[in-house]
C-alpha positions, 0 to 999 in steps of 0.5 A: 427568769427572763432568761429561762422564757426566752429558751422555752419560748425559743424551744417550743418553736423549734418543736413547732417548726419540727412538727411541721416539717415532719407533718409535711413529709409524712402527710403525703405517704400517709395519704397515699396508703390510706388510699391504697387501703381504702381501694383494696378493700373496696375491691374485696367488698366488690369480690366478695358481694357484701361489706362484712365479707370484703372487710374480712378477706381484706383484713381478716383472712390468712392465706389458708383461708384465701386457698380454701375459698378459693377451691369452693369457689371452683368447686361451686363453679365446676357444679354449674358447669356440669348441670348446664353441661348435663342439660344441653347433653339431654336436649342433644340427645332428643334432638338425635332422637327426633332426627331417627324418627324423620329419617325412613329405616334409619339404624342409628344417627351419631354427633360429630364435633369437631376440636382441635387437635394436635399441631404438625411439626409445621405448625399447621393445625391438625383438626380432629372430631369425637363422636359424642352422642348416639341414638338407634333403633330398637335392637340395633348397635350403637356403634364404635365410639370414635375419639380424637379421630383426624378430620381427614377421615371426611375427604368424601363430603367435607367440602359438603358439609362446609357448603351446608349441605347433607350427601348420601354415600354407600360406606363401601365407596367410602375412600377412609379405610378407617372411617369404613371399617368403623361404618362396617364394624356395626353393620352399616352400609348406607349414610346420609351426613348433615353439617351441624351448623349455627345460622352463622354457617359455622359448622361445629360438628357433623350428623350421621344418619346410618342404615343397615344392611337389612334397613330399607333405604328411603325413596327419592323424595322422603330422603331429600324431606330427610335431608331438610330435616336433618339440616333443620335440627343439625343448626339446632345441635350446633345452637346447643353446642355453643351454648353447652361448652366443653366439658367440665372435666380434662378431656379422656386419652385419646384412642386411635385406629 
């Protein structure tokens, strides 16, 4: 009988011993996923916004159902980018607007922005422009729409516009036989070019205020009050094109002369 205790006893503390070298091993991994749980779930709940939410993407969702909130959340994404897209549109709009109003005669005034464009077998950067918005006069032509145009076509007044300044020039003087025969196309013979620019002096982009051959071309001093206009509301476009963004949508084929 004594016998048969002395091994029960001797067995239970093998058992006892055994446990507890497993515990010991096992304890730390445990530990260590339990954590990793507890953070990936944190994390979802962060994502998601709610507990209820984060819990089930945690654990719940499949991954058909990851992809499909992943696309109405693009899709929800996208739809904000085109309402704030659409808003600045319209302000660039009236602000061209206002721009043919000061400007005595004017046909027309056109948006340049500047973007990247391609990159020379040299690695150096090409930089192009795409007229993006248009205002004219009653009755007059909007003119050709120009796309991903090199910005060397601005040689005569680049230098210009970097400085700030806006500059008159008669299309025919112009040396860009492209950029000539688009300013011919609709009718235009005399511009006037104003940087669009940021109060950092960041040119984004360029104003074209045109005047017809049968416009009447504004005196001496309305034309420098125009000038001061048009820098006035060009620093205005560059403040709405940093906030606007690019396009909510891939860019067109570009078009070339």
């Amino acid at each position: 009988m004594f016998k048969l205790l002395a091994l029960f006893q001797g067995l239970l503390a093998l058992f006892v011993e055994l446990g507890r070298t497993s515990a010991r091993r096992i304890l730390p991994p445990l530990l260590l996923a339990a954590c990793v749980t507890c953070a990936y779930a944190l994390f979802q709940v962060n994502q998601e916004g709610s507990v209820l939410g984060g819990l089930k993407a945690a654990f719940l969702d499949n991954n058909t159902d990851r992809v499909e909130r992943h696309r109405i959340e693009v899709q929800a994404l996208m739809q904000a980018e085109l309402r704030q897209f659409a808003a600045a549109n319209k302000l660039i709009d009236q602000l061209l607007e206002t721009m043919l109003e000061r400007a005595p005669g004017a046909s027309r005034v056109r948006l340049a922005v500047i973007h990247n464009g391609v990159t020379g077998l040299t690695g150096t950067g090409l930089l192009r422009y795409d007229i993006t918005n248009t205002a004219t006069a009653a009755g007059r032509l909007p003119g050709q729409a120009a796309v991903n145009q090199p910005l060397s076509e601005w040689s005569d007044f680049l230098p210009v516009l970097l400085s700030g300044q806006c500059s008159f020039h008669r299309v025919a003087d112009l040396r860009a036989l492209a950029l000539r025969a688009r300013f011919e196309s609709y009718g235009s013979t005399s511009v006037l070019v104003c940087p669009a620019a940021d109060v950092q002096g960041k040119t984004v982009g360029a104003v074209f205020v045109s005047w017809d051959a049968t416009d009447s071309l504004p005196a001496a001093a309305e034309l420098r009050t125009a000038m001061m206009s048009e820098l006035h509301l060009g620093a205005q476009i560059a403040a709405v094109l940093d906030l606007q963004g690019p396009p909510p949508w891939p860019p067109s084929v570009p078009a070339s002369d």
